[in-house]
N, C-alpha and C positions, 0 to 999 in steps of 0.2 A: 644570725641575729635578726630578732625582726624587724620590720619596717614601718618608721610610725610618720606623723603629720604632723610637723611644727609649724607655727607660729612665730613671725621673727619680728621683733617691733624696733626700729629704730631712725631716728629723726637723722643721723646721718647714714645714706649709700647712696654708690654712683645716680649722678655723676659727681655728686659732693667730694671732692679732694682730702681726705683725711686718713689716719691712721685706723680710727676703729673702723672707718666704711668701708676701705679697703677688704679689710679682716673680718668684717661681717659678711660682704658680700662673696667672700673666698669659701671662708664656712657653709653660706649658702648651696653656691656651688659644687664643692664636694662631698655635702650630704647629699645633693639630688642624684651623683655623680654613684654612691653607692645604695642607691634605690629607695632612699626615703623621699618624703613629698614635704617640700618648703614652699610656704606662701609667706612671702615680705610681706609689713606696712612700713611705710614712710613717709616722709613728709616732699611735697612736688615745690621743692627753693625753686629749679629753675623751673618755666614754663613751658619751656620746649620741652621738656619728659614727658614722655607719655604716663596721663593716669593709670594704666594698664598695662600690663606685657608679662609675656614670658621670655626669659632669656638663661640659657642653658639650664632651662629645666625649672628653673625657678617662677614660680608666681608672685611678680611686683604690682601691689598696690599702691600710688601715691595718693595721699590724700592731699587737698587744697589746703595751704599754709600761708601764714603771713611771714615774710621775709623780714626779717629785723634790722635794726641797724647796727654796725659795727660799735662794740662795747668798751672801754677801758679795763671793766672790771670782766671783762669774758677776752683779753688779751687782743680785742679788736676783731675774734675769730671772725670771716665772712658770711659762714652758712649757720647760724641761729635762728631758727626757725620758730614758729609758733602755731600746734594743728592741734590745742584742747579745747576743742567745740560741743554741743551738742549733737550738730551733725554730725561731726566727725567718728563721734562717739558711736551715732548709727550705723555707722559707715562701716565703722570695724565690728561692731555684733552681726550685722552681716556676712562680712566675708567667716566670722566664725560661727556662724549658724548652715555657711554653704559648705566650708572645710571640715567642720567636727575637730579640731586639731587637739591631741592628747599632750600638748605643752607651748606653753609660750614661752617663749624665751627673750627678753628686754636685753639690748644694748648699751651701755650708757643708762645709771640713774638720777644723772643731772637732767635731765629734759624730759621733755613735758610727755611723749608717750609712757615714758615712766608713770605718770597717775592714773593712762588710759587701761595701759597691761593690768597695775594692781585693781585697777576697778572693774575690768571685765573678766579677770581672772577671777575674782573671789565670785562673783555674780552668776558665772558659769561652772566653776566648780573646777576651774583647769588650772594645774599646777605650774609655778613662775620660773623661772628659772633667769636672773640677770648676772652680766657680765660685768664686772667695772672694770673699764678701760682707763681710765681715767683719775686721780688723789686730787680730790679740787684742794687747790694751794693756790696764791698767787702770791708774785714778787711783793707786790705793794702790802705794809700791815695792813694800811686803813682800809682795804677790799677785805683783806682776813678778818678784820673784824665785824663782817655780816657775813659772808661766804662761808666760813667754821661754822657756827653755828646754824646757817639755814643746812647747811650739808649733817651735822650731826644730829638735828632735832627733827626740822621740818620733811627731810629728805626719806632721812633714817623711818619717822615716822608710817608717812603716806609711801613710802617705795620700796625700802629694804626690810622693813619689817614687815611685808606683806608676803615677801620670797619666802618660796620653799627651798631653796638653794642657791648660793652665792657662787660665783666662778670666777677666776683669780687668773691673768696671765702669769704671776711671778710671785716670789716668795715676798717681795715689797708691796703689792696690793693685796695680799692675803694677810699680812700686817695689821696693814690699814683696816681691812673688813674687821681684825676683829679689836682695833683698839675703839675706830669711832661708831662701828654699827653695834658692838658687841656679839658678833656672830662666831659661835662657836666651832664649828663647822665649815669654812672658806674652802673649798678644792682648787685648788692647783689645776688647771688645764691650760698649757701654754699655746701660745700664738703657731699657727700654719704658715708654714713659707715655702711658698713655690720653688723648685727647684730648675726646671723647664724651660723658662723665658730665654729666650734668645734676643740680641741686642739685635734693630735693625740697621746693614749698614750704610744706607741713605740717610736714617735720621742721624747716628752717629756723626756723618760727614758734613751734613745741613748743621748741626750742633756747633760742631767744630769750628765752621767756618761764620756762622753768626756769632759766638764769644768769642770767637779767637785765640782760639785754644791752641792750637797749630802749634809743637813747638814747648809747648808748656807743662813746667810738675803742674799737676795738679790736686788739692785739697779737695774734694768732695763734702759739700756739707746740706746731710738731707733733711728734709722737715720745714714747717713753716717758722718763721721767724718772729717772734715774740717777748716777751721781755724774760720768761724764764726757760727761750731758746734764743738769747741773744747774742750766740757766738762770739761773746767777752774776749774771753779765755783766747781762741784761735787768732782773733783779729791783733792782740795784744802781743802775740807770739809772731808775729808775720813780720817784723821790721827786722828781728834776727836771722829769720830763715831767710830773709832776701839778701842778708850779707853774706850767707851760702849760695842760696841758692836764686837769683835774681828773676829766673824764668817763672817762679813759681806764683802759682797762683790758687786762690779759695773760691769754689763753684758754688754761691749756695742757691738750693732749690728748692723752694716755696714760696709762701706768699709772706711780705714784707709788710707786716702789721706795727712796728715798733721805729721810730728813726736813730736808734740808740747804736745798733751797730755802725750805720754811715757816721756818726759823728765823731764816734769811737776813732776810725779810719780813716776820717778826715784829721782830726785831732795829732794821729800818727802820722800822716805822708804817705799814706796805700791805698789810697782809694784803687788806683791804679792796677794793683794787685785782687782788687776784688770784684766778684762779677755777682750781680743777683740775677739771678738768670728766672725768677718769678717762678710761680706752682710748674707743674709738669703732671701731665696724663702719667697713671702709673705705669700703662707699657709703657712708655718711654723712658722709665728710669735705670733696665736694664742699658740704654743705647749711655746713659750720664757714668754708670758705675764703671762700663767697658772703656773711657779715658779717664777714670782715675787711679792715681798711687794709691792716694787713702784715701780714707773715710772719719771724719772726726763731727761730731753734735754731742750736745749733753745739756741736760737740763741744770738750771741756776736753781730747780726748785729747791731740792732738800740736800740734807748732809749725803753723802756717795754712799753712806752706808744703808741709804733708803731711796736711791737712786736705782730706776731699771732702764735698762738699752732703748726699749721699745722695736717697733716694728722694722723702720729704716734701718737700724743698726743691723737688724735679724737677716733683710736681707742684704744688705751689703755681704754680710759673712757668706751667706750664702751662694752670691756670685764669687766668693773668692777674695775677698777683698780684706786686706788691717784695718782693723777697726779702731781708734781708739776712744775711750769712752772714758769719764770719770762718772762710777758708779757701783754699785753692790757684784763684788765677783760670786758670790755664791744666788744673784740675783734667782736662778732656773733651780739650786740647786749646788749642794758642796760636789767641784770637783769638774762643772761640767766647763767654765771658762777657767782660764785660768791664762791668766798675765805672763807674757812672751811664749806664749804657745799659740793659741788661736784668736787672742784680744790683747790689746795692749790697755793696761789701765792706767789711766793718769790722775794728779790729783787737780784739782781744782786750784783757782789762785793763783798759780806758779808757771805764772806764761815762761818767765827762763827757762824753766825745769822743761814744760812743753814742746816750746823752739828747740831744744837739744832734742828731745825723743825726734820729732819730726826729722829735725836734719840727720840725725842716727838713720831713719826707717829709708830718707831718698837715696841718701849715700849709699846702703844696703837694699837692692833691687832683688837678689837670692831671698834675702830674710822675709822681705814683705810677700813674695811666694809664698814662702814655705812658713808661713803663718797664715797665709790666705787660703791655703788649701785644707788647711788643720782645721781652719774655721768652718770649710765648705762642707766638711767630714763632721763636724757637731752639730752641725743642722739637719742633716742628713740620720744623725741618729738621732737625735733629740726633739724636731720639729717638723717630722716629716706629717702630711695629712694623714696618714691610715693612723699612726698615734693620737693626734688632735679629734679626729670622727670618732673612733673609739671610746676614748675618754669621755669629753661629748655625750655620745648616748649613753654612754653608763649612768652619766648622769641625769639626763631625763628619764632612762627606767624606772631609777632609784626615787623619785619622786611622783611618778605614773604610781607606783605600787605601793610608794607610801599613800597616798590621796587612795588611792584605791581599800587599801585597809582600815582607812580613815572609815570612807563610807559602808564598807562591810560591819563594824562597829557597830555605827551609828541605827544600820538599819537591825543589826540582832536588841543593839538596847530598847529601840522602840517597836518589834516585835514582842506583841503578847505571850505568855508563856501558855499552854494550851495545857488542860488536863486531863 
């Protein structure tokens, strides 16, 4: 296969804590890993980053951004950044005037290197290639009713309708591509999960002994905390499973952008039962997953039948772990999850129904193995990187050589005919 030079533009990567930065910077990684040349831009939230670096092969540029404030209608996220400048603009013709890269590839087309990509794409003649990670929704209407529309008009406009190619973690954002961008053509390339991490057993033990785990079931609940991950569902189900199960308790691990779950919890009598143990490095997440039973998050945003896992769930499975999730089982694909085999699906609403599943999965320590290892086994086929790079470059070929044919066209049309 040959080996090409991408372009990676995204306003989130480390040390930014999130799902797509993660999964950006992983992707990074294991294209340089198999002999292609990635140069990041991004935006420098904290200041202690270096503007500059190579790290495992990768070329990171940050560029000078302004750090925003925590939003209601952006779920209070903390790293919202803002780097559409004129400089900045220079900044990146630059680095692609010193790279020559034969594709850029956009992260996220909600923010703002999304206008820089479509603009110095078309400018330069280099094919776009964006990921949506992302279905902007929010819990509240009255944000839906600016957010829909800037996403289906203004978005769609200046960002998506500039791409030569849409890329899709799951069969519910390739929906989406083509209900609100109208894009006929969405590809499917699902999310990379590390297989390898090893839990460390000092931080394990430091963990331990700072929440107080000693002793304890525990609930794992991954992801930052926001109002359409606001752990309703589990906190509302937690009074029953303490009349089983008393010792138990819900670890969640991100950042606490919403007060809705403590009052939820206060509301019930469990505060007690609950630990917000705040963001977490994502080595560290292996050392969180290694003391838990299970694994439970899911988003309030849409109906389950347009609901996907996301990344946390991917890899909890991946270490081994029950998952349970209320969302789309054919999310990757008919056939590939599937409910009391290697995910347990639940429905939303029905915390009864839920505190039963749970106290079913603690009671049963065999079964949560051996659906943990079924899990470990479909990532393994289904999400390993040599599949994810692959796919990947198919598709930037596939649009290298469209653009390419583009311009062999364009140069026979305006070639004279000679007599």
């Amino acid at each position: 296969m040959k080996k090409h030079t991408i372009l990676m533009l995204s306003n989130l990567y480390p040390p930014v804590v999130s799902g797509s930065s993660t999964q950006t910077s992983s992707l990074t990684r294991e294209l340089c890993k198999r002999g292609h040349k990635v140069v990041v831009v991004t935006a420098q939230v904290d200041h202690a980053s270096p503007t500059y670096e190579e790290k495992d092969g990768v070329i990171i540029h940050r560029l000078p951004a302004f750090r925003l404030p925590r939003l209601a209608v952006a779920f209070n996220f903390p790293w919202l950044n803002y780097t559409f400048t004129p400089s900045n603009l220079k900044r990146i013709q630059k680095i692609i005037d010193e790279h020559q890269p034969e594709v850029i590839h956009l992260h996220n087309h909600m923010f703002d290197l999304g206008l820089s990509a479509a603009l110095l794409g078309k400018k330069n003649k280099i094919p776009l290639v964006v990921t949506l990670h992302t279905v902007i929704r929010h819990s509240s209407k009255f944000y839906n009713l600016f957010l829909l529309p800037i996403d289906r008009y203004i978005l769609k406009s200046f960002v998506v309708d500039k791409t030569d190619q849409v890329l899709c973690p799951d069969v519910n954002i390739a929906q989406y591509a083509r209900e609100i961008f109208k894009r006929k053509d969405p590809a499917i390339v699902p999310y990379g999960i590390d297989m390898h991490t090893q839990p460390d057993p000092e931080v394990i033990k430091d963990i331990r002994a700072r929440l107080g785990l000693e002793g304890k079931k525990v609930i794992l609940s991954l992801g930052h905390i926001h109002e359409i991950r606001n752990r309703k569902d589990i906190i509302m189900a937690l009074p029953d499973v303490l009349k089983t199960f008393p010792n138990t308790v819900i670890v969640m691990v991100g950042a606490l952008s919403t007060d809705s779950p403590v009052k939820i919890a206060s509301r019930l009598g469990v505060e007690h039962a609950i630990v917000f143990a705040g963001p977490a490095l994502h080595k560290d997440i292996p050392s969180f997953l290694a003391m838990a039973d299970i694994e439970a998050h899911w988003l309030n945003q849409e109906d389950p039948e347009k609901t996907s896992l996301g990344i946390a769930s991917l890899e909890s499975m991946a270490y081994g772990k029950t998952v349970l999730a209320a969302a789309n089982p054919n999310t990757y694909g008919v056939g590939i999850l599937k409910h009391g085999e290697n995910i347990i699906i639940v429905k939303p609403d029905q915390p009864g129904e839920l505190a039963k599943t749970i106290i079913e999965l603690l009671h049963d320590r065999s079964r949560c193995m051996a659906i943990g290892e079924r899990a470990r086994q479909t990532i393994i086929d289904h999400f390993s990187w040599d599949r994810v790079c692959e796919q990947t470059i198919m598709a930037y070929e596939a649009v290298i050589e469209k653009k390419l044919s583009e311009r062999i066209s364009i140069l026979v049309e305006k070639t004279p005919d000679i007599p």
